[in-house]
N, C-alpha and C positions, 0 to 999 in steps of 0.2 A: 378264323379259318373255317371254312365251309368242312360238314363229314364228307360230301363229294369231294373226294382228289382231282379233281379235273377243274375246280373255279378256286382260287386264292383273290380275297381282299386285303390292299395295301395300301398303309398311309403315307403317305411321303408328304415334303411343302409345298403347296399348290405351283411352286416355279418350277417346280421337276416333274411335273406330271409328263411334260414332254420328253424328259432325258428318260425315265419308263419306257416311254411307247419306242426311241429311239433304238436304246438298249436292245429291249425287247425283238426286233425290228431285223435286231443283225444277229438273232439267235431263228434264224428262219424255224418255220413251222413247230415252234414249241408251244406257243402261247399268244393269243390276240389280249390289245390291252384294248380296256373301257373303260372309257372317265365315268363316276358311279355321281360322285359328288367335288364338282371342280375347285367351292369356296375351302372344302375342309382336305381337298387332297387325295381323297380315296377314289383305286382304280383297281378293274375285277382284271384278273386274268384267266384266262378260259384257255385251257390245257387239256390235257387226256391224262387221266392216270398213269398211263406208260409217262410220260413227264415231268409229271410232278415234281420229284425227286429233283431233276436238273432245274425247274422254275425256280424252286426256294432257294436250291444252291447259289445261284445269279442273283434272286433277289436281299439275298445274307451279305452277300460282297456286291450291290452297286456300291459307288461311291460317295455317297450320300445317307442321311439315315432312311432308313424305312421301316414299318411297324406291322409287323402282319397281323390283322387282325381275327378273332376267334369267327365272328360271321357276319354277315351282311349287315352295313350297317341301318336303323330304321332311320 
């Protein structure tokens, strides 16, 4: 996880990168998703601090695993 509260990296299995952005999608204006790296699964979410808090909440309970990662990955 990034020290800016406004961008969160998340690992999911590359078949759900879609069910992210879909998620994501129908929580209007909280967070835009970015596929970072599509082979390994990682997607940035880009939030505002005022957010944050509700992004992790939803991304704790998708329904699948997800791995939030400490920061970008190289």
């Amino acid at each position: 996880m990034s020290d800016d509260r406004s961008i969160i990296y998340v690992r999911v299995a590359p078949e759900r990168i879609a069910d992210v952005n879909w998620i994501m999608e129908g929580y209007e204006h909280l967070a835009l998703v970015t596929t970072v790296d599509p082979a390994d699964g990682v997607v940035k979410l880009l939030g505002t601090p005022d957010t944050y808090n509700d992004v992790m909440e939803i991304i704790e309970n998708m329904p699948f695993q997800t791995e939030v990662l400490e920061a970008e990955p190289a």
